[in-house]
Structures are given as C-alpha cells and as structure tokens.
C-alpha positions as CSV (number, residue, x, y, z in Angstrom):
1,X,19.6,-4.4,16.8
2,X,18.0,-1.2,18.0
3,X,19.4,-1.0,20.7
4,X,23.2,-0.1,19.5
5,X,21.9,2.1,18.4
6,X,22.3,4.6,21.1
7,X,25.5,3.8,21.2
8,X,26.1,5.8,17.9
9,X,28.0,9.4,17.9
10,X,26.8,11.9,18.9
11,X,24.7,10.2,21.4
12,X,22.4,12.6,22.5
13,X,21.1,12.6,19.2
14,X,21.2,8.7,18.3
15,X,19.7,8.3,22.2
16,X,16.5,9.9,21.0
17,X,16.3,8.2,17.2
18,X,16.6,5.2,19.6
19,X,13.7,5.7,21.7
20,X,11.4,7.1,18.5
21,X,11.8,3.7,16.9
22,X,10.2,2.3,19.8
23,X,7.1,4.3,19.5
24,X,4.3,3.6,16.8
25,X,3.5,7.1,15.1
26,X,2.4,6.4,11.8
27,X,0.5,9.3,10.0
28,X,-2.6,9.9,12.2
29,X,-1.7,7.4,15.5
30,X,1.4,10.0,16.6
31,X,-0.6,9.8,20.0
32,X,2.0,8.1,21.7
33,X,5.1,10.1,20.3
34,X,3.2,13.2,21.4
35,X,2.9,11.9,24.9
36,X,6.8,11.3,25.3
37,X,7.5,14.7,23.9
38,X,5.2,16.0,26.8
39,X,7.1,13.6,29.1
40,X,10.2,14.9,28.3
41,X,9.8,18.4,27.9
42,X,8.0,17.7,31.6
43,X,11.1,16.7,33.0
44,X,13.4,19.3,31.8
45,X,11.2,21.7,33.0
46,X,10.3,23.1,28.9
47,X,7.2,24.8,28.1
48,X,5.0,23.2,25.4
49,X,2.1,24.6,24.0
50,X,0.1,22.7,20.9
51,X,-2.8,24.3,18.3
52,X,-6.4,22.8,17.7
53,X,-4.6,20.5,15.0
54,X,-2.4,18.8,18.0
55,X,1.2,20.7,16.5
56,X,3.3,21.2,19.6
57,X,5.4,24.2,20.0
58,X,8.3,23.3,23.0
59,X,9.9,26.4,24.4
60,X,13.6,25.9,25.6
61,X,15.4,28.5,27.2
62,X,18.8,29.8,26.4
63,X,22.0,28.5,26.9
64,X,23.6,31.1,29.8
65,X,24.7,34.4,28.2
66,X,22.7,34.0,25.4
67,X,19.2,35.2,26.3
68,X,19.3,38.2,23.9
69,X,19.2,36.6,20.9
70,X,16.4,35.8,18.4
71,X,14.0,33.2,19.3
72,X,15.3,30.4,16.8
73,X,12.7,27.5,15.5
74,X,14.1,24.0,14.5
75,X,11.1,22.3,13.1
76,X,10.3,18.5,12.2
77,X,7.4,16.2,11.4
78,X,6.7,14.0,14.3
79,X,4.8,11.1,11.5
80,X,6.1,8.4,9.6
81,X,5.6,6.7,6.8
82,X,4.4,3.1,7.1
83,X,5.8,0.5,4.6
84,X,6.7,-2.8,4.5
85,X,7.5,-5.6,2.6
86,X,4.8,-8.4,1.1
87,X,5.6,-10.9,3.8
88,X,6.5,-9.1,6.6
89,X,4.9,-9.5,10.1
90,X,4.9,-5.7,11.7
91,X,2.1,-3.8,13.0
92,X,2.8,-0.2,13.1
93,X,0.2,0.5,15.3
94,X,2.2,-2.0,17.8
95,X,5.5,-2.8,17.2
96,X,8.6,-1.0,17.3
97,X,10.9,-0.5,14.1
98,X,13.3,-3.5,14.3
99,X,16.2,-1.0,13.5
100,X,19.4,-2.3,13.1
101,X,23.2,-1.0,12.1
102,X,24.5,-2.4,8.0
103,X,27.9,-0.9,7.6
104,X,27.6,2.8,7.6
105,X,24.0,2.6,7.6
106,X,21.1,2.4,9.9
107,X,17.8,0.9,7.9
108,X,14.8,-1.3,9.7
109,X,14.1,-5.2,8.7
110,X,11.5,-5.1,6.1
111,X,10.1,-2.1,7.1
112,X,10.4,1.9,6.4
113,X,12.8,3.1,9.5
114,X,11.1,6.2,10.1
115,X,14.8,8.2,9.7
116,X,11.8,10.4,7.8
117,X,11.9,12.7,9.7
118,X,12.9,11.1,13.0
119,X,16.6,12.0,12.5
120,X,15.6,15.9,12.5
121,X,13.1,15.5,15.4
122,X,15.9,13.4,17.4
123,X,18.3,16.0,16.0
124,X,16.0,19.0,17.7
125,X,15.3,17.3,21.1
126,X,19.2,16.3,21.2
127,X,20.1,20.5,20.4
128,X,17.9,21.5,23.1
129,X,19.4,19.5,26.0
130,X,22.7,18.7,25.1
131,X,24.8,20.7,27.6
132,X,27.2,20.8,24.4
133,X,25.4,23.0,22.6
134,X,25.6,26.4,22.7
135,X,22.0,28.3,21.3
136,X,19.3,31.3,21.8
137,X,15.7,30.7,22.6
138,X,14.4,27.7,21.0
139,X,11.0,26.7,19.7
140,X,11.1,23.3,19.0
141,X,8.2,23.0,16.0
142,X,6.3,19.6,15.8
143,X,3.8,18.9,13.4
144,X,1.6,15.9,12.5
145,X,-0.2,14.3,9.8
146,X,2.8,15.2,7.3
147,X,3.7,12.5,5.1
148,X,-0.6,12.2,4.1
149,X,-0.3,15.8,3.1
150,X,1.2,18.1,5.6
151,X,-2.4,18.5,7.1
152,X,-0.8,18.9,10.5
153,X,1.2,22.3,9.0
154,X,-1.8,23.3,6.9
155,X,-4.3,23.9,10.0
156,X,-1.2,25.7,11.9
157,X,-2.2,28.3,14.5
158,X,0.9,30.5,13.7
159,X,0.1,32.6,17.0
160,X,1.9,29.5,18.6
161,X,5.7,30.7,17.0
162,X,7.5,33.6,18.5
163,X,10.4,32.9,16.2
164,X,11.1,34.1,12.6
165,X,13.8,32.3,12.0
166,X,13.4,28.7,10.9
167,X,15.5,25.6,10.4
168,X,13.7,22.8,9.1
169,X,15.2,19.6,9.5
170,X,13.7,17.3,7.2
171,X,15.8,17.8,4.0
172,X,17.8,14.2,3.2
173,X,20.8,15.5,1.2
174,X,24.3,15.2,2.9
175,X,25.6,19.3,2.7
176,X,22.8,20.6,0.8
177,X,20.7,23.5,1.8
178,X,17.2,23.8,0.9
179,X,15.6,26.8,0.1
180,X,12.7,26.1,-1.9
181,X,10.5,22.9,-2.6
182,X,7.0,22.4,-5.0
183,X,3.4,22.8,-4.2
184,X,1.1,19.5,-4.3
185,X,-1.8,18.8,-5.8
186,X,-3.9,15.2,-5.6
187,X,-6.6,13.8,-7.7
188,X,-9.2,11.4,-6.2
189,X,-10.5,9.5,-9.2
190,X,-14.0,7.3,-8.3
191,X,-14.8,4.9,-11.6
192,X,-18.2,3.5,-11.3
193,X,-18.2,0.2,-12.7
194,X,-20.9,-2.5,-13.7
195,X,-20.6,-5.8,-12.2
196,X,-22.1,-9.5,-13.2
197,X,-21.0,-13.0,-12.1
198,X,-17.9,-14.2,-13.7
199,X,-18.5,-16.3,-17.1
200,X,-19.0,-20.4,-16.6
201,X,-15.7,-22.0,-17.1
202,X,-13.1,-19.5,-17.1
203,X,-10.5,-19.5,-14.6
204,X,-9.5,-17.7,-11.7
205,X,-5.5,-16.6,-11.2
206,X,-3.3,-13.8,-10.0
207,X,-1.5,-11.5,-11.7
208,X,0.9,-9.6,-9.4
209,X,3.9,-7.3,-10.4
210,X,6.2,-6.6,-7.7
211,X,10.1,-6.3,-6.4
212,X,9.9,-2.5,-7.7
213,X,12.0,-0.1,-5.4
214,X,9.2,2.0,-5.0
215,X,10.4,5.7,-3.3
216,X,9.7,8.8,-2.5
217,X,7.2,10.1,-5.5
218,X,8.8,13.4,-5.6
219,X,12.4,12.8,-4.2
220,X,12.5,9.7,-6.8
221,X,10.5,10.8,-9.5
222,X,13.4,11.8,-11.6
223,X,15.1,8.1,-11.4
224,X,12.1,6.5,-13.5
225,X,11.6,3.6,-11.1
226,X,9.4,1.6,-12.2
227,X,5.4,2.3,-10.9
228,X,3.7,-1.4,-10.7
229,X,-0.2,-0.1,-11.2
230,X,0.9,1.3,-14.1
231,X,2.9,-1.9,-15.2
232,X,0.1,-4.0,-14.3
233,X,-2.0,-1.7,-16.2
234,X,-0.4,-1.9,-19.5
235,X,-0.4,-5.8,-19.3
236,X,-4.1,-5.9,-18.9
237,X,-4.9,-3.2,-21.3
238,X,-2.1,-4.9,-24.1
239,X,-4.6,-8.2,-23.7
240,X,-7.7,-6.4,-23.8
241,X,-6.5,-4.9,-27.3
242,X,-5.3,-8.0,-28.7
243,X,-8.8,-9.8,-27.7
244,X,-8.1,-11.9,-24.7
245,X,-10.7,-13.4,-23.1
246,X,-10.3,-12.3,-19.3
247,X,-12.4,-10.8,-16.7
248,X,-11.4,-8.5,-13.5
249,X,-12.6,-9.2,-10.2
250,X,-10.4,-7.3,-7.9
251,X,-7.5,-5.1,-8.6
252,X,-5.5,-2.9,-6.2
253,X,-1.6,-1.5,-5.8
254,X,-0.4,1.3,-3.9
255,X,-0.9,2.5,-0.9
256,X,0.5,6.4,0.0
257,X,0.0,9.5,-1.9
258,X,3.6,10.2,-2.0
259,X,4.8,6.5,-2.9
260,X,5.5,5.4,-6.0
261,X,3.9,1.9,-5.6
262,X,5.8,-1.0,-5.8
263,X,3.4,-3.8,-5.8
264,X,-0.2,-4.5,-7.8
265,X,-2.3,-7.6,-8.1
266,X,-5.2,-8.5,-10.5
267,X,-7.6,-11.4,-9.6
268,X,-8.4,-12.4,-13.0
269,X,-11.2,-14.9,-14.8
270,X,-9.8,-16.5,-17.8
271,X,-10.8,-18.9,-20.6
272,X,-8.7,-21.7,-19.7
273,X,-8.2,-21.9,-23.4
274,X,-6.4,-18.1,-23.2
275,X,-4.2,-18.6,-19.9
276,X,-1.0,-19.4,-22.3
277,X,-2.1,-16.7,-24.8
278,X,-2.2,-14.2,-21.5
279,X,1.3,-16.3,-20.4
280,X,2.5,-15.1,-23.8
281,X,1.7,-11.3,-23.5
282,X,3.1,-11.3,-19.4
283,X,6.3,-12.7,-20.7
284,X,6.7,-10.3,-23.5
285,X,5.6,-7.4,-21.2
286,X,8.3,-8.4,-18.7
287,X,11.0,-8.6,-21.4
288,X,10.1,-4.7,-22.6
289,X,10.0,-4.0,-19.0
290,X,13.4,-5.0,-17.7
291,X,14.6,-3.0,-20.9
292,X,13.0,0.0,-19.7
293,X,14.1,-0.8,-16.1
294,X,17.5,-1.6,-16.9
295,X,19.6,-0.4,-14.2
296,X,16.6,1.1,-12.0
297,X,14.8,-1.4,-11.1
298,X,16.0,-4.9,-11.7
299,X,14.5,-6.9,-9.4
300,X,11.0,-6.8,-10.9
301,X,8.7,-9.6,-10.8
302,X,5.7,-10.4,-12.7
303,X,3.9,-13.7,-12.4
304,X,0.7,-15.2,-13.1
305,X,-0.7,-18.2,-10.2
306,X,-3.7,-19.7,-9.2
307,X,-6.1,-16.7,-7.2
308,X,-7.0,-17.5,-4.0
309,X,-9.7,-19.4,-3.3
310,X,-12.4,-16.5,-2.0
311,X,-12.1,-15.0,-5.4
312,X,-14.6,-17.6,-6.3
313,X,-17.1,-15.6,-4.8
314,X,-16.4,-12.0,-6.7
315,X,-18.2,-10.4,-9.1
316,X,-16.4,-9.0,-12.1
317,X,-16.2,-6.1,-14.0
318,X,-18.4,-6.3,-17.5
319,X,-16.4,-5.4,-20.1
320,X,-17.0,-2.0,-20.9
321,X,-15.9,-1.0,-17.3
322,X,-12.7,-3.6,-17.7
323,X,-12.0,-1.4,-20.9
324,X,-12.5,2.2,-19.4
325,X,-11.1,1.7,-16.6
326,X,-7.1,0.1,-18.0
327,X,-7.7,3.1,-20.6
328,X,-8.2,5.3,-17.8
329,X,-4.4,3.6,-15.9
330,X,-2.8,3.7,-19.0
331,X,-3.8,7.3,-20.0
332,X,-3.2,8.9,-16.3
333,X,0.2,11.0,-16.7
334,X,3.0,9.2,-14.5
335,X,6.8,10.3,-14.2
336,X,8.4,13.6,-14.6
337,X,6.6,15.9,-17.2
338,X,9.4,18.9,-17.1
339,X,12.2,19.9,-16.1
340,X,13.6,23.1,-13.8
341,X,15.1,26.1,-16.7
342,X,16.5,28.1,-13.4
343,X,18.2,25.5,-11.4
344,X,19.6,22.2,-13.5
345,X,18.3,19.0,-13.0
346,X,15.8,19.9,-10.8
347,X,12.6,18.3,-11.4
348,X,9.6,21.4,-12.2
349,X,6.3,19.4,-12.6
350,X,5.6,15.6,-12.0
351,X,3.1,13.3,-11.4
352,X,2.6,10.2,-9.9
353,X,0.2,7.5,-10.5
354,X,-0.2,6.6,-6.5
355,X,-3.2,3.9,-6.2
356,X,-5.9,1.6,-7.6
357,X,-8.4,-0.3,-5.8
358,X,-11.7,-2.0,-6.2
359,X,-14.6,-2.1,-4.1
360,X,-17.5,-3.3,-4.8
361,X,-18.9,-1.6,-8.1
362,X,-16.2,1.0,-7.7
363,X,-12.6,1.3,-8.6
364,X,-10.9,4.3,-6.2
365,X,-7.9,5.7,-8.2
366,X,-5.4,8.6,-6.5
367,X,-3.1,10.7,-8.2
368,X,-0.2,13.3,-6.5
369,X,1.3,15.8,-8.5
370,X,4.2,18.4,-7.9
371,X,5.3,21.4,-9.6
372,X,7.2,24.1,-8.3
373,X,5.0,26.4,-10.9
374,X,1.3,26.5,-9.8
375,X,0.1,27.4,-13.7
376,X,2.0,23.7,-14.4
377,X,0.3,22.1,-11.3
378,X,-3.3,23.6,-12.2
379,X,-2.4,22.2,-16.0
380,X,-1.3,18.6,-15.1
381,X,-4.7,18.4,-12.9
382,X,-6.7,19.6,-15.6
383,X,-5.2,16.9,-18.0
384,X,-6.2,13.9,-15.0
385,X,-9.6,15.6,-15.0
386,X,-10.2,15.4,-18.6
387,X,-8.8,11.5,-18.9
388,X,-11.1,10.9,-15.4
389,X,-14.3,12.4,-17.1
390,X,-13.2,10.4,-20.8
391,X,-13.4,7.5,-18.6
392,X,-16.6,8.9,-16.8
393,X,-15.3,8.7,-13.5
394,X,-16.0,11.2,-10.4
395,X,-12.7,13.2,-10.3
396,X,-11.9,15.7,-6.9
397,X,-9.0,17.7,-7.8
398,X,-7.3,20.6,-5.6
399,X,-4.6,22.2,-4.8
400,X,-2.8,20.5,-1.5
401,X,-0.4,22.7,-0.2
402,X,1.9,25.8,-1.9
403,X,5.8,26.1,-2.8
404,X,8.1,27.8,-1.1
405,X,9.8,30.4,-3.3
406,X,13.6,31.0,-2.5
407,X,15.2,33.7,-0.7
408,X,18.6,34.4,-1.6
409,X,19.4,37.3,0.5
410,X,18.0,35.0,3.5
411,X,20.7,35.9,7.1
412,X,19.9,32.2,8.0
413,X,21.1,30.7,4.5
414,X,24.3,32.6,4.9
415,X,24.7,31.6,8.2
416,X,24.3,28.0,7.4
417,X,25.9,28.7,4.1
418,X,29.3,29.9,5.9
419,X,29.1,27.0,8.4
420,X,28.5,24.6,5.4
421,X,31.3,25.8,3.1
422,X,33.9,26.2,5.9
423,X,32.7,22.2,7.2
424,X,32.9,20.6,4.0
425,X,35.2,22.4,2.6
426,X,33.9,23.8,-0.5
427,X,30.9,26.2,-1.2
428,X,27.6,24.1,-0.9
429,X,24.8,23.3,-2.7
430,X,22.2,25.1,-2.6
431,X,18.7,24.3,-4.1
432,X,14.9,23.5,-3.9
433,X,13.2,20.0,-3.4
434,X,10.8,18.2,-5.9
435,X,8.7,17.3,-2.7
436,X,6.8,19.1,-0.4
437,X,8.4,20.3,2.5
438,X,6.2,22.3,5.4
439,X,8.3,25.7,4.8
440,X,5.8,26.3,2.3
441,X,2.1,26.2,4.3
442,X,4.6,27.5,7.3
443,X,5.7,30.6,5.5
444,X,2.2,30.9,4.7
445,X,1.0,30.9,8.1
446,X,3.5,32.6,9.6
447,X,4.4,35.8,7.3
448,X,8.1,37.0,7.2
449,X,10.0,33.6,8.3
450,X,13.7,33.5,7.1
451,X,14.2,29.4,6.4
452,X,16.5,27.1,5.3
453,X,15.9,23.0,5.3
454,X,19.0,20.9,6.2
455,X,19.5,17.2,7.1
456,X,21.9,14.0,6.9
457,X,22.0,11.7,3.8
458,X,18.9,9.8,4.1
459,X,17.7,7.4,1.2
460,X,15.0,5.1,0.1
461,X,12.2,7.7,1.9
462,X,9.0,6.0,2.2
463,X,9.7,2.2,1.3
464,X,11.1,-0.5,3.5
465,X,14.7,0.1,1.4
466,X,15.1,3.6,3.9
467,X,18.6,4.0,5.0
468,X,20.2,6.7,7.3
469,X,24.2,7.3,6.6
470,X,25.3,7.3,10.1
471,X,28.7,9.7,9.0
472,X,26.3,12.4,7.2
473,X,24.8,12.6,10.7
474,X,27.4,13.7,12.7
475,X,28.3,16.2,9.9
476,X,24.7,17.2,10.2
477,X,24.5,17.5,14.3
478,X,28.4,19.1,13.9
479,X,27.0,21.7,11.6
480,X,23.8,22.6,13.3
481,X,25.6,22.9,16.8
482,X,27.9,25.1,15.2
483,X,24.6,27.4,13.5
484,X,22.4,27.2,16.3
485,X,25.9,29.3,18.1
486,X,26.5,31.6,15.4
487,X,22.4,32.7,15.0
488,X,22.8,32.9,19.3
489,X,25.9,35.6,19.0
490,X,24.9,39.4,19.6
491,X,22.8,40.5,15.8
C-alpha cells in the first residue's frame, strides 16, 4: 500500500513521493500539486515565484556557511502521465495512485505510478529541507504541462531563474548522466471521410488488439514493442487487399503523443458469409505477429467478438475512405529510422505512430517524432506530409521543441561525473536521451546554463507497467546530496 511507502530510505525523500501519489496532477489538472508546493514552501518560510505559464520557481536559502556559492537549480516536471489498464476503475482527476511496494520495486495497481518525474520532484523538495544535506542557494524549478509536449518549459519566463547551473532530475537510468536528448516534432493528420449506412445484412463485431507493453515512444522505441494501431491496421488493410467484404464504423487506439499505444479496436460490418474468411486472416496475422514480437511483446491479444450493441446505430466509412485511410496507417513511418554514428546504440531519428480515432466523418491521426538532428526531424515530417496529402488528409506538422547539444567541458558534468565514478565505482556513462527532456527549450530560454540530467532506475515510463527501483534511489539521493555539497564549496 501507499502508505509504506514513506517508510522507505531515505525518508525525506520517499515522504514526499508519498504524498504526490495522493494528489491528481495529470498533464493540464496539476492545480492541486501546485497548491501543496505553495503550502509547503509556505511553511518553511521559501520564496516561490511562478511565470504567466503557471511554472514555479521556489527559492531556498543556504545551508549555514554556504551562502557564497552559486545559485544551484534542481528542476522537475510537476505532470504525469495518465495510463491505465482496459478494465481498471481509476479516475485521475480523483483518485490517488494505489502505489504499492513488489520486491525491490515501487509500481501503482493498473495504473502509471507517476515515478515520472515525481521521484525528481520528491528528490528536490526532500534536498531542500532535509537538515542532512548540505547545499548553496537553491531554485527549486517546476514546470507543467510536460509529458503533452513540455508546453509548460516552452512558454518559460527565464527572468524567473537566477541560477546557471542546472540539475535536471528526470533522467531514469541508474548511474547515467545525461547531457543531451532529441528535439520533437508531431504531426496532426485530419482524414476526411465519406459516410453511408452500413449494408443490409452484414454483421457487426470487434476487432481489438491488445496486451502490448506499450512505453515510452522515445525511451522504448529502440526495443520494437509492438504499436497496436499499426497492428490493427495491417489486419484491416491485409482483408481489404484480398477482397473481404467489411465495413468500418468506428476505429480508435492510442491515447498520448509520447506512448506507443497498446490497445486499438475496430467496430466492423461484415458479410456474415466473410466473418470465418476475416477469422482466417486475424489468425494468420497473429501468428506473423508473435514471430515479430517474439521476446518483446508476448502477451499480445487479438480477437474478433460481437460489437456492442450502439454500433448498430453508426454510419460507416464508404469504401474509398476505408481504403485511404488503412493505406494511410500502414504507410505512416513507425519505429526507429536511424541510428546515432557519434554515440553507439543511441537512437538518432524515430517515429511513432501515436493515435487513430474516428469522429463522425473524420478520422483524427497523430504522429511524434524525435531526432537528435533537426535536417532528419524536418525529413521524417516531410515524408508523413506527403503519405497525409497521398491520402488527402489535412496534415499540421511543426517543430515541438529543440535538442540539447552536449557540453563536454560542462563544471557540473565533472562534478557529478567525479561523484558518480567515485559512488559506483567505475567511470560512468555518460550520454544523450532519445526523448525530450526540458534542458533543451530551458537552455533556450535561459542562455549560458551548464546542465546535466540524472535520476534512479525508473522503467515502463508512461504505461501502467511503470516501476521505480527503490535501491537506484538511494544511490540517486546519496549522490545528489553529495553534488549539491561539492557545487556549495568556495568556486
């Protein structure tokens, strides 16, 4: 249960994980994380001050003896992502995360746990008033709106930061330092479709794929979990070729950007007399699929089951929209597209096929891309415009947010570098993320930041399989307690 939660070492920093999984803040509704921030900073007497976006900037003095040093910014995200499970009763406007202790793991019931990026926030509040550790002026960073985009970062009044050094604390590698991650790009994709009653005497079932892993679509990419809108999208599209008789009345799978979707359902019309032809071609599909997936994602499930009843009453898609828009799914770039030449196995340029859904006479399709080269970014958007406009859809492509370029001769990364290699005992890793951390749109903003992005083993980002390693966290707090007092010491 949540509540042992705070009973976890170090305490001062499981105390306040604690209390964040009680408090709904899913992108957009942080309302009432904000609030407790306020509280808190209220009663240890912190100054906070917050931009026209709602980002929150928390002042905290320095430890006695220390008040020289530079001002020193541990920033953090205060959203989260909200997954869960087909099934599951949660309302994350509502309910608390039904946390709960698996070994050495923390991970929620059903549910994303929010250890994205709780864990850093709850590691920031826990640096600045546990008596334990030993720091310079802090400016506690908060953003919102992150995991839709980073739109909290991207409207950042960098007037609010004092500080030019920067620890971000939403990396999720146990002993890795971050220096660099990708830019982002997303494609909004509006197919305009014909409509007509459904034909007398066909059928109405369900087609649903599902039991995929899902993930982080840029932390992830690189494992080629399966993406069930694409899945689903091949098996309509493989019985549209081969002539079956079938109509679409509703289709829809994913849900976030930066998801890879695990779930996606079809209400179908079929001849009666082609349901065991369609059978046929699921069956097959799922056998070349678990091949694929072999290893990756083995629970996937396909069926096909009577729709529910109020699919009686929906209009379908005439055939030449069926057929544009699965040729549209199938052509859309998905996966990882290239590969890193500077630093091994790191993922350059990838995209990820995020959502479909029907409404009405129009099918809504979103894309997300990464690439830690904006020529490759601008090329993999041009490539979903041209399939959108082949399909004659509306396509709105941009640019989301930049990279962060590495800086090697960064005082912060050999600080945290020294702490890190003398902790763990051998020199650390040290590398860029296929994902889009704020350092990028904060460097931006705020010209001539030295940062370096750090954080415990965290795994399963964005989907209800989110796990925390509770012994990567104490290295984690151990670490940052001991760089927080070497950046404090006399420069």
């Amino acid at each position: 249960m949540s509540a042992s939660l705070a009973d976890l070492e170090p305490r001062s920093l499981w105390s306040h994980f604690e209390q964040l999984t009680r408090l709904p803040r899913p992108s957009k509704h942080e309302e009432r994380v904000v609030a407790w921030v306020r509280e808190l900073a209220a009663r240890h007497g912190w100054e906070v001050a917050s931009d026209a976006a709602g980002n929150l900037v928390v002042r905290v003095p320095a430890t006695p003896g220390r008040e020289a040093a530079p001002v020193v910014v541990l920033q953090g995200h205060l959203d989260m992502v909200a997954e869960k499970n087909k099934g599951v009763a949660h309302d994350f406007l509502a309910d608390p995360i039904r946390a709960r202790l698996d070994g050495e793991w923390v991970r929620a019931d059903g549910t994303t746990l929010g250890a994205d990026n709780g864990i850093g926030v709850a590691a920031a509040l826990a640096a600045a008033s546990d008596p334990h550790v030993v720091h310079g002026p802090l400016e506690l960073l908060f953003t919102l709106d992150e995991e839709t985009g980073l739109t909290g970062a991207k409207s950042l009044d960098g007037t609010l930061v004092h500080g030019r050094t920067l620890l971000n604390l939403d990396s999720e590698e146990d002993g890795v330092i971050y220096v660099g991650c990708a830019g982002g790009a997303d494609a909004h994709l509006d197919l305009e479709a014909f409509t007509e009653a459904p034909a007398a005497g066909l059928s109405a079932v369900l087609l649903e794929i599902g039991g995929l892993r899902g993930g982080h679509s840029g932390l992830n990419i690189h494992e080629n979990r399966g993406n069930a809108v694409k899945l689903l999208a091949r098996v309509l599209h493989a019985a549209a070729e081969q002539g079956v008789p079938f109509q679409i009345a509703r289709i829809a799978g994913g849900d976030k950007h930066n998801a890879i979707p695990r779930e996606a359902e079809a209400w179908l019309f079929v001849d009666p007399e082609a349901e065991s032809k369609l059978r046929g071609l699921l069956h097959d599909a799922v056998a070349a699929f678990r091949q694929e997936l072999a290893g990756i994602d083995d629970g996937l499930i396909a069926r096909l089951a009577k729709a529910p009843p109020e699919a009686a009453g929906f209009p379908v898609l005439n055939v030449q929209s069926r057929d544009r828009l699965l040729r549209l799914l199938v052509a859309l770039p998905h996966g990882v597209l290239s590969m890193s030449r500077e630093i091994p196995g790191l993922v350059e340029t990838s995209s990820n096929l995020a959502s479909v859904r029907s409404d009405g006479g129009t099918v809504h399709i979103l894309t997300s891309s990464r690439s830690s080269l904006m020529p490759a970014l601008r090329g993999v958007l041009d490539a979903i415009v041209a399939a959108g406009r082949l399909a004659e859809a509306a396509v709105e492509a941009r640019v989301g947010y930049p990279g962060w370029q590495p800086d090697l001769s960064s005082r912060a990364l050999t600080v945290v570098s020294e702490v890190y290699a003398s902790r763990w005992g051998r020199p650390p890793k040290v590398t860029a993320i296929h994902a889009g951390l704020e350092c990028g749109l904060i460097g931006e903003r705020i010209p001539g930041m030295d940062m370096v992005s750090i954080g415990p083993q965290i795994e399963g980002a964005h989907s209800p399989e989110e796990r925390v390693h509770v012994p990567s966290v104490a290295r984690f707090w151990d670490a940052l307690s001991e760089v927080l007092d070497r950046l404090s010491r006399a420069a």
